[in-house]
C-alpha positions as CSV (number, residue, x, y, z in Angstrom):
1,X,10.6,11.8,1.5
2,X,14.2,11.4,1.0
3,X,14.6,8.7,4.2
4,X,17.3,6.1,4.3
5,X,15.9,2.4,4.9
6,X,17.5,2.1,8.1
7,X,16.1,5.3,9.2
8,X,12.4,4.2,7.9
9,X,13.1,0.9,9.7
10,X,13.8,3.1,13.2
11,X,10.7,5.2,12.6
12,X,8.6,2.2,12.3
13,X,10.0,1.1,15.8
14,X,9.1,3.5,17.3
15,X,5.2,2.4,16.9
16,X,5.9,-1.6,16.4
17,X,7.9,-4.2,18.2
18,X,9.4,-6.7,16.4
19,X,8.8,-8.0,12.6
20,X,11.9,-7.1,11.1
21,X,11.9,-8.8,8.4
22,X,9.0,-7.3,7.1
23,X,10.4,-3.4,8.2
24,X,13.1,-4.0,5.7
25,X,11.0,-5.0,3.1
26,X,8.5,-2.0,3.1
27,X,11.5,0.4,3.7
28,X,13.1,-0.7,0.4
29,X,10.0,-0.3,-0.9
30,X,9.6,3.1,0.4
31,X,12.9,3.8,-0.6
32,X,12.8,2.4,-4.5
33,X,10.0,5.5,-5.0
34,X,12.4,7.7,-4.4
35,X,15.5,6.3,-6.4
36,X,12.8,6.1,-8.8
37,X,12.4,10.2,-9.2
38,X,15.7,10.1,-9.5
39,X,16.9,8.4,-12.6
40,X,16.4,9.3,-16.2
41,X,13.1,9.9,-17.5
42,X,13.1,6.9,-19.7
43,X,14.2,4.4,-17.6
44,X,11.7,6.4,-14.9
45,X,8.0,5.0,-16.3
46,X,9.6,1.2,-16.6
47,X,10.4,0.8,-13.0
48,X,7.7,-0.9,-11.1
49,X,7.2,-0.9,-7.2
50,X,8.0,-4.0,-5.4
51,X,4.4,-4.7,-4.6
52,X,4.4,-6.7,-0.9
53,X,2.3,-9.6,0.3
54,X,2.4,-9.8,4.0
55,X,1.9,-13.4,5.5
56,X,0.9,-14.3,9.5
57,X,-2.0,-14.4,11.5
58,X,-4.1,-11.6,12.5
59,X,-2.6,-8.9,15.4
60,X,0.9,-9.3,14.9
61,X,0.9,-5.8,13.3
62,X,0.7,-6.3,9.1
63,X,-1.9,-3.2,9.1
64,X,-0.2,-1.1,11.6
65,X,2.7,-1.2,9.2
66,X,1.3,-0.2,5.9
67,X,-0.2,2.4,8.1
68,X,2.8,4.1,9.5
69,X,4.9,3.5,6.2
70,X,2.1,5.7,4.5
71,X,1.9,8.1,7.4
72,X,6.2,8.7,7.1
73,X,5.7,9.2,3.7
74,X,2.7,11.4,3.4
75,X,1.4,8.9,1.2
76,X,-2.6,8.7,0.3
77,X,-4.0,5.4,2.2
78,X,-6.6,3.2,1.8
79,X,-7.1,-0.3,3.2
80,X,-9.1,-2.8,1.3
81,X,-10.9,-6.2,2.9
82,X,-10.7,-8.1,-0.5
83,X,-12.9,-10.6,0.5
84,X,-16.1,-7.9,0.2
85,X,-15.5,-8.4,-3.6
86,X,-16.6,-12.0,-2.8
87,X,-20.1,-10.8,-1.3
88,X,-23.4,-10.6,-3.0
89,X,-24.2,-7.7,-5.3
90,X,-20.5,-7.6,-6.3
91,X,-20.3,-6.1,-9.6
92,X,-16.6,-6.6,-11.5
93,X,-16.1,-3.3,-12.1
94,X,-16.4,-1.8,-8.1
95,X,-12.8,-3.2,-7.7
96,X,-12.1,0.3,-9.6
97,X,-13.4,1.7,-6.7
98,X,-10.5,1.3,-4.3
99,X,-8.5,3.9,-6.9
100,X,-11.9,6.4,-6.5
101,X,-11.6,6.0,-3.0
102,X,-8.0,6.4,-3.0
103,X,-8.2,9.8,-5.0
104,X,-11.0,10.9,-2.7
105,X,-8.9,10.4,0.1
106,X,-5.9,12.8,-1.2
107,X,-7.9,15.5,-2.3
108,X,-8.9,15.7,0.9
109,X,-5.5,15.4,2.1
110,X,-3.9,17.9,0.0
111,X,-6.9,20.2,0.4
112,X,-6.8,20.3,4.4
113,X,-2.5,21.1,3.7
114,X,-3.9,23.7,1.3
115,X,-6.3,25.4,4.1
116,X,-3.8,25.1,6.8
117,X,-1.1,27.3,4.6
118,X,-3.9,30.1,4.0
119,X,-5.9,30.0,7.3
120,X,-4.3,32.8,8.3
121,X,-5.1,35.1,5.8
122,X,-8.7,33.7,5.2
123,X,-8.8,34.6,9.1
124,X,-7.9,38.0,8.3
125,X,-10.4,39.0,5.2
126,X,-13.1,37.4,7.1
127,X,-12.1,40.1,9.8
128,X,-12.2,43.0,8.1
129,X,-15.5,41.7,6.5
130,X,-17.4,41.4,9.7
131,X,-15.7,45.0,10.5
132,X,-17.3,46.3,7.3
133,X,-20.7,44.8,8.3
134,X,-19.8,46.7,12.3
135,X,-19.0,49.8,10.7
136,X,-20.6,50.2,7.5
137,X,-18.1,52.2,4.6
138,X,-15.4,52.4,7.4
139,X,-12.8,50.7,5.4
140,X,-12.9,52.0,2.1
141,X,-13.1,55.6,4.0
142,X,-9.7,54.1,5.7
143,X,-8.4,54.3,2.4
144,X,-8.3,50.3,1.7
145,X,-10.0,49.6,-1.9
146,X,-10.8,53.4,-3.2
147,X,-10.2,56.5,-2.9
148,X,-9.4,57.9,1.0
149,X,-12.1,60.2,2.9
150,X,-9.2,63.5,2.3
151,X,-8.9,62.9,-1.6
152,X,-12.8,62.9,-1.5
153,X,-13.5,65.9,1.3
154,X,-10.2,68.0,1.3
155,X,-8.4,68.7,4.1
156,X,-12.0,68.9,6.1
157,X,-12.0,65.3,5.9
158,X,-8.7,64.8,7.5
159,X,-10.0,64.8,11.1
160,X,-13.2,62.6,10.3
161,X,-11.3,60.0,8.5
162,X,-8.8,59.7,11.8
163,X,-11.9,59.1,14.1
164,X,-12.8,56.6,11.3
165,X,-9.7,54.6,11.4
166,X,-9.5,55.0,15.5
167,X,-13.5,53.4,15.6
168,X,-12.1,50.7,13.8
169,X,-9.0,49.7,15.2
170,X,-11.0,49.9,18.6
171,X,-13.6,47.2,16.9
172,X,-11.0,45.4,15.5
173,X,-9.9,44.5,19.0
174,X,-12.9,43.5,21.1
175,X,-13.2,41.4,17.9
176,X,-9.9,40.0,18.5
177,X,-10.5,39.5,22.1
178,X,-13.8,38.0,21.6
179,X,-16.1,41.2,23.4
180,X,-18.6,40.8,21.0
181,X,-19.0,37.5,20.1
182,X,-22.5,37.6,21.5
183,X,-23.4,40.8,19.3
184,X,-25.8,39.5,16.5
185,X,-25.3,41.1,13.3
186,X,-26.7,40.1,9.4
187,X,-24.8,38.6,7.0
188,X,-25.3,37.3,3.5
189,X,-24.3,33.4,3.4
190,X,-24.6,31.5,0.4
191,X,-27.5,29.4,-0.1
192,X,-26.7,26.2,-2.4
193,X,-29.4,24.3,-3.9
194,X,-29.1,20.7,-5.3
195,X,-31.7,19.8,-8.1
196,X,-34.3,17.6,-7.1
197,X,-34.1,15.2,-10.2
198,X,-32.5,11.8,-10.5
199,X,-30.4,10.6,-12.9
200,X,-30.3,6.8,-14.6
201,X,-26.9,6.0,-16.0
202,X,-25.6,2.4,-17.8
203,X,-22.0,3.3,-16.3
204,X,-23.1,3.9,-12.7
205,X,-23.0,7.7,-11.6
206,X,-22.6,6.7,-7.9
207,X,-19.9,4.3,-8.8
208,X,-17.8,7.5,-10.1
209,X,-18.3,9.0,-6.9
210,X,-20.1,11.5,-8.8
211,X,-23.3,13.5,-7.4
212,X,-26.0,16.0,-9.2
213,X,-24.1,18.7,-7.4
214,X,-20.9,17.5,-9.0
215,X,-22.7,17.2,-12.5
216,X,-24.5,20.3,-12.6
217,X,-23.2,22.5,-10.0
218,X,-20.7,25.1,-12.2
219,X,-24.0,26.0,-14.3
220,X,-26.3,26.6,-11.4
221,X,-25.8,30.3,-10.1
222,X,-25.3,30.7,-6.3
223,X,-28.3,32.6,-4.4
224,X,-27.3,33.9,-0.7
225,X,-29.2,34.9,1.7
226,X,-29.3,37.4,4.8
227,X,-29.0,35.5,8.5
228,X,-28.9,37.3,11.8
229,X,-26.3,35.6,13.4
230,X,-23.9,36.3,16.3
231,X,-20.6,37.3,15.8
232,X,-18.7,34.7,16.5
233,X,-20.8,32.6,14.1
234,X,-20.1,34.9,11.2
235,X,-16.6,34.9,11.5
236,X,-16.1,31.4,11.3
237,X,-18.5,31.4,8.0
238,X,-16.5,34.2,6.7
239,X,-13.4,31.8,7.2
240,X,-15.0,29.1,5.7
241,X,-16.0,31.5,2.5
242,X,-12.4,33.4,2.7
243,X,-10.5,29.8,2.6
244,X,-12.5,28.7,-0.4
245,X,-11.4,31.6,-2.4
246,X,-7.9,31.1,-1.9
247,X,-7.6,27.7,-2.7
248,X,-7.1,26.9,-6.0
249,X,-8.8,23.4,-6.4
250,X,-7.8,22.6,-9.6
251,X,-4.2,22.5,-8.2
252,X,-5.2,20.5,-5.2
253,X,-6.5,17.6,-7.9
254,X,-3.6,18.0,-9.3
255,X,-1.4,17.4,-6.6
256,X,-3.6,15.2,-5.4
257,X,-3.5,12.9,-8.7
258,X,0.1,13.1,-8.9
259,X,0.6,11.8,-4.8
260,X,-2.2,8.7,-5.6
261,X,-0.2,7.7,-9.1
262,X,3.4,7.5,-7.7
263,X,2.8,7.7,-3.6
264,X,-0.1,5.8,-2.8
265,X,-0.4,2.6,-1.0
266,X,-3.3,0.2,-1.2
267,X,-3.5,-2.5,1.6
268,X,-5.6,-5.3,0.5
269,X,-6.0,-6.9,3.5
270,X,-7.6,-10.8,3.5
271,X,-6.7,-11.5,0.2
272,X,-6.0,-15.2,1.4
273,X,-9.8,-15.4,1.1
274,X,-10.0,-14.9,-2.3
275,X,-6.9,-17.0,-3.3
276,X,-7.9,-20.6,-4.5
277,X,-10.8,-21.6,-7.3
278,X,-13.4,-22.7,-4.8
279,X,-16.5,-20.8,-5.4
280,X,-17.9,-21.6,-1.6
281,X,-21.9,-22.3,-1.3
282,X,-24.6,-19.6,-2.4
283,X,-24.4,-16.5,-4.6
284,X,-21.1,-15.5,-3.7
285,X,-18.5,-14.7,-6.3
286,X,-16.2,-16.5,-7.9
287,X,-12.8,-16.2,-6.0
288,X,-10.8,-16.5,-9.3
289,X,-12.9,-14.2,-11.1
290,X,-12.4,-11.5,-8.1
291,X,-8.3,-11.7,-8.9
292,X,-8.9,-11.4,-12.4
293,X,-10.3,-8.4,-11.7
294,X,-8.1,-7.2,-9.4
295,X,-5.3,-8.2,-11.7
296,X,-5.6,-5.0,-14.4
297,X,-5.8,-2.7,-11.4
298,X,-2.7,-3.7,-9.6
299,X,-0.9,-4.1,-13.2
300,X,-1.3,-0.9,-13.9
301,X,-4.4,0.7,-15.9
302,X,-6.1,4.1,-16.5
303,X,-9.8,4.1,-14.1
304,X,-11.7,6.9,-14.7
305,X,-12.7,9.0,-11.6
306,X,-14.9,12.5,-11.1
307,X,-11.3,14.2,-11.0
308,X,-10.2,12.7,-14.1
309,X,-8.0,9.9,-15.2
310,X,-6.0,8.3,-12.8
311,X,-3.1,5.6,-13.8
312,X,-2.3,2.9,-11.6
313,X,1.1,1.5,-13.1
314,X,3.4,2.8,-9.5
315,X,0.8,2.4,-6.9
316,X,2.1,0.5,-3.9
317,X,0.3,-2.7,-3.4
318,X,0.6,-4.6,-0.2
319,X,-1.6,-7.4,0.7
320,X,-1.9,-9.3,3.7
321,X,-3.6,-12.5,4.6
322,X,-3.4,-15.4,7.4
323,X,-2.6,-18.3,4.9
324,X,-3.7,-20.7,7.3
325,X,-6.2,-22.5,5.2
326,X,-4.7,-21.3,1.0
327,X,-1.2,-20.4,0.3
328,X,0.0,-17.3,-2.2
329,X,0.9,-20.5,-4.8
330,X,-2.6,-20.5,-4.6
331,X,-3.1,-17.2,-6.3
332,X,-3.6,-17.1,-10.2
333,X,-0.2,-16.9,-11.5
334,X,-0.6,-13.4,-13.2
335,X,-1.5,-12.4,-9.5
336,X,1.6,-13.9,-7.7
337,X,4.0,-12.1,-10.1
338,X,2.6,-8.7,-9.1
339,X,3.6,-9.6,-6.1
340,X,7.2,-10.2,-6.0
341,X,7.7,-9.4,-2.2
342,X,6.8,-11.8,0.2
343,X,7.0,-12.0,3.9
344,X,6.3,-14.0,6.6
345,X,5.5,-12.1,10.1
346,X,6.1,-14.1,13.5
347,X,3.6,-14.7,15.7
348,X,3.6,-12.7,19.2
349,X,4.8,-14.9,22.2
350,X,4.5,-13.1,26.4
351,X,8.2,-10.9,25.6
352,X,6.5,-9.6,22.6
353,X,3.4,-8.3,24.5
354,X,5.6,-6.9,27.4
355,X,7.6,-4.9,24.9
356,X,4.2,-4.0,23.1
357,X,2.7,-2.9,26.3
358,X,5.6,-0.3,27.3
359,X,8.1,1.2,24.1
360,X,6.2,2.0,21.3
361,X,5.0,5.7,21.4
362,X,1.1,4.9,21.7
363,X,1.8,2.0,24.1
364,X,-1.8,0.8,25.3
365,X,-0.5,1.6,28.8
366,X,0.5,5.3,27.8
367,X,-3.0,5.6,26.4
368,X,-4.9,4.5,29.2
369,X,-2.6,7.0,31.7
370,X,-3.7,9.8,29.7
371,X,-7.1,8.9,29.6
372,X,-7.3,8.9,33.4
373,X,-4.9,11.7,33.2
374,X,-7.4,13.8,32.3
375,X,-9.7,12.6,35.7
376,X,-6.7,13.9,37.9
377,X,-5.7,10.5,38.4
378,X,-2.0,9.0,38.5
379,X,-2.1,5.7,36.5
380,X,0.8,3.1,37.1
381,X,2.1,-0.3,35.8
382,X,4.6,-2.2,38.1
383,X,7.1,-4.5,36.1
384,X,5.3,-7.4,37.9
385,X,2.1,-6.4,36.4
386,X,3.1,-5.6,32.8
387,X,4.8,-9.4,32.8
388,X,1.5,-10.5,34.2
389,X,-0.9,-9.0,31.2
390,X,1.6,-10.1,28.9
391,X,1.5,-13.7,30.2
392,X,-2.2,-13.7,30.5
393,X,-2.5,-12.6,26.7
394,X,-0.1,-15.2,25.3
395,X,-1.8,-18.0,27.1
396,X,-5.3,-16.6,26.3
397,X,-4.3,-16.9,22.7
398,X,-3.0,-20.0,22.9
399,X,-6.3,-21.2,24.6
400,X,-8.7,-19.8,22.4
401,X,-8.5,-17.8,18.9
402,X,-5.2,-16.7,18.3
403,X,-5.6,-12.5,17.9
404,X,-2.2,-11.3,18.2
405,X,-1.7,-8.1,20.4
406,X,-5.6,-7.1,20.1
407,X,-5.8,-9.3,23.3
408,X,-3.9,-7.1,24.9
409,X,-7.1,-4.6,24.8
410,X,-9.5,-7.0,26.0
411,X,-7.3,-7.8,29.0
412,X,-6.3,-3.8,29.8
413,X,-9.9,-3.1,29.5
414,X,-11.2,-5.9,32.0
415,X,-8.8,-4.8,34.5
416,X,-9.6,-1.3,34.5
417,X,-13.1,-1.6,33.8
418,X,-14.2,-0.5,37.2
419,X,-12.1,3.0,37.7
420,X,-13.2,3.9,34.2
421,X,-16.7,3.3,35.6
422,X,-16.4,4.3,38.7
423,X,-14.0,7.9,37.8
424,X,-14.7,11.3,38.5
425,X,-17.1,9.8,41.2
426,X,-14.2,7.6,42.9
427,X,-12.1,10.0,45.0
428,X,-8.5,8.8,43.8
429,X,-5.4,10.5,43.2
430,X,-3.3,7.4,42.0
431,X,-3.6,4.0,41.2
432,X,-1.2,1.6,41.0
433,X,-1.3,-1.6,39.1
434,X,0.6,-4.7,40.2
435,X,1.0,-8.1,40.1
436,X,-1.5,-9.5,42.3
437,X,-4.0,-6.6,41.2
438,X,-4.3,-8.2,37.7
439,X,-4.1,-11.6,39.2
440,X,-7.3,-10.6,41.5
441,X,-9.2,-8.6,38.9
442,X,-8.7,-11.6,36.3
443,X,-8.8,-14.6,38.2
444,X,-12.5,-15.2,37.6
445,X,-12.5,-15.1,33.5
446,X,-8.8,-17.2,33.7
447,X,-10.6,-20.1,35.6
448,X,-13.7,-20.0,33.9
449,X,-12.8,-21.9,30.9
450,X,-16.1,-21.3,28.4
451,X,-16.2,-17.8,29.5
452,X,-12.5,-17.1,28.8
453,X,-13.2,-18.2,25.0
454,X,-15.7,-15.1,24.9
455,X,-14.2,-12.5,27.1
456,X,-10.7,-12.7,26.6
């Protein structure tokens, strides 16, 4: 990712409006792990990211953009309520688990790249393995794996061995253009069996992320099994079978540690819940105790996971939290200073929503065209009308809760509510949204008072 800050900055525009002070900060961010590859090995490991708290009230966008910064960077992603640490049954040493997760998350990643790059080719043994099952010895009389039908026969063979290859290049293509699909055929499929035992461990076996199959599965041998089976089912277990063979997993973990250790993002979101040494009422946790064990993680430590070691020290951090109750000087002071970053998002006001509703790229209004798109049915917003949600929203939020741009999905939804209901069965071409539509359709929740608190 070798993105300037500005350009980061006009990326993330793209999908939010407004919050510009808090683009910059995560595209410096951003930015710093690259300058950070790029100067001397031992200045390299004492550089530490610019870990980020985001401050403002819910659905003005602070998830949304740890979300896209990860996405432009290819980063592994995982978001984090810290305030379940505070529930009962919390045990200190799950806040490890957010790394697990995190690791989890980019083998995964790096292992659906991997399969994408060799799909092709998997696609291609598993062909000529279904046309070995169709035409039993055909391809190693073709000459592929062995010796050819002529070096075994002689000449004689010449003319038997061409009929060969011509029966297979004709089943290779009704293969291709799916003419036997329906055919049934058998096939050997592998046939995994998990131990039926359990296993009691002090450190917590499920806490690694670690099952029986995990534990015991390279010394248990692999049975298969014959399945009739149509065609078209067989090939796409061949590809499944092909695809495993050409990936090379131990390099995908690899990869996969390297992206979490200096490209992955955490976003601990809520973490004004835990800030503060109340304990609250009941068995909940200590709030204190729940950043003190946060604090090693964030730091930078070694957690053990079923892939191996993984080091925290240039994981990117951001947390997030409405502040309307605690401050971040309320934090433990170990805490704050992992934090250097901090930024205040704005809250959304009726210009916000009308920009919301029409430039970024998945625009609500975009989405709900395509959606009724796909009944035949030409959606559209009039200026009037988009001013009109937009107003509705802000003063909805100012009435009741305040929940940022979310209201804007309440409001959309209430207004459509009866063509999504009423679609393919309503015979309409277009509809067209204006003004006085959205006036009519929501004038009975606006002058209901009580039932605006609940419905918008």
């Amino acid at each position: 990712m070798e993105m300037t800050p500005q350009q980061i900055v006009h990326e993330l525009d793209k999908y939010i409006i407004g919050q510009d002070e808090a683009k910059r900060a995560v595209a410096i961010a951003l930015r710093n792990r690259w300058r950070r590859q790029a100067v001397p090995d031992d200045l390299r490991e004492e550089i530490m990211p610019n870990n980020i708290i985001l401050i403002g009230p819910t659905g003005v966008g602070k998830t949304e953009l740890a979300r896209r910064l990860a996405r432009l960077d290819s980063a592994p992603f995982i978001k984090v309520e810290a305030s379940k640490f505070t529930e009962v049954g919390y045990v200190g040493r799950d806040v490890e688990s957010i790394v697990r997760d995190l690791v989890d998350l980019a083998v995964n990643m790096v292992r659906s790249e991997r399969l994408d790059q060799v799909q092709e080719s998997a696609r291609e043994q598993a062909i000529e393995h279904i046309l070995d099952i169709l035409l039993p010895g055909s391809r190693r009389e073709n000459g592929e794996g062995g010796e050819t039908a002529t070096e075994k026969r002689g000449t004689a063979g010449g003319a038997e061995e061409a009929r060969t290859r011509r029966s297979r290049k004709k089943m290779r293509r009704l293969l291709l253009e799916g003419a036997l699909d329906d055919r049934l055929i058998e096939m050997e499929v592998s046939s995994e069996i998990t131990p039926m035992m359990q296993v009691i461990s002090p450190v917590g076996i499920e806490e690694m992320g670690l099952s029986l199959q995990d534990l015991f599965g390279p010394f248990i041998p692999k049975k298969s099994k014959k399945r009739k089976m149509s065609v078209a089912e067989a090939v796409m277990l061949q590809v499944q079978e092909e695809t495993q063979k050409l990936i090379d997993m131990d390099d995908v973990v690899r990869e996969a540690i390297y992206r979490v250790e200096e490209t992955g993002i955490v976003f601990l979101d809520e973490i004004d819940k835990i800030a503060g040494e109340g304990d609250g009422m009941g068995p909940d946790v200590s709030r204190s105790g729940v950043q003190r064990d946060l604090l090693p993680v964030i730091e930078g430590t070694n957690v053990i996971t079923k892939y191996g070691m993984v080091r925290t020290d240039h994981i990117l951090f951001i947390a997030s939290g409405a502040f309307h109750v605690a401050k971040p000087a309320d934090l433990i002071p170990e805490l704050q200073g992992r934090f250097p970053i901090r930024v205040e998002l704005h809250s959304l006001n009726a210009r916000d929503f009308e920009r919301i509703l029409v430039e970024p790229r998945n625009a609500l209004t975009r989405q709900y065209i395509a959606l009724l798109g796909t009944e035949g049915v030409e959606l559209t917003f009039t200026r009037g009308a988009i001013s009109e949600i937009a107003r509705i929203a802000s003063e909805a939020n100012e009435r009741a809760e305040n929940i940022g741009a979310r209201r804007l999905h309440t409001i959309l939804t209430i207004l459509l509510e009866d063509y999504l209901f009423q679609l393919p069965d309503l015979e309409l071409k277009a509809i067209r949204i204006d003004k006085r539509t959205v006036q009519e359709r929501l004038r009975e929740v606006i002058a209901d008072e009580d039932l605006s608190r609940y419905v918008l």
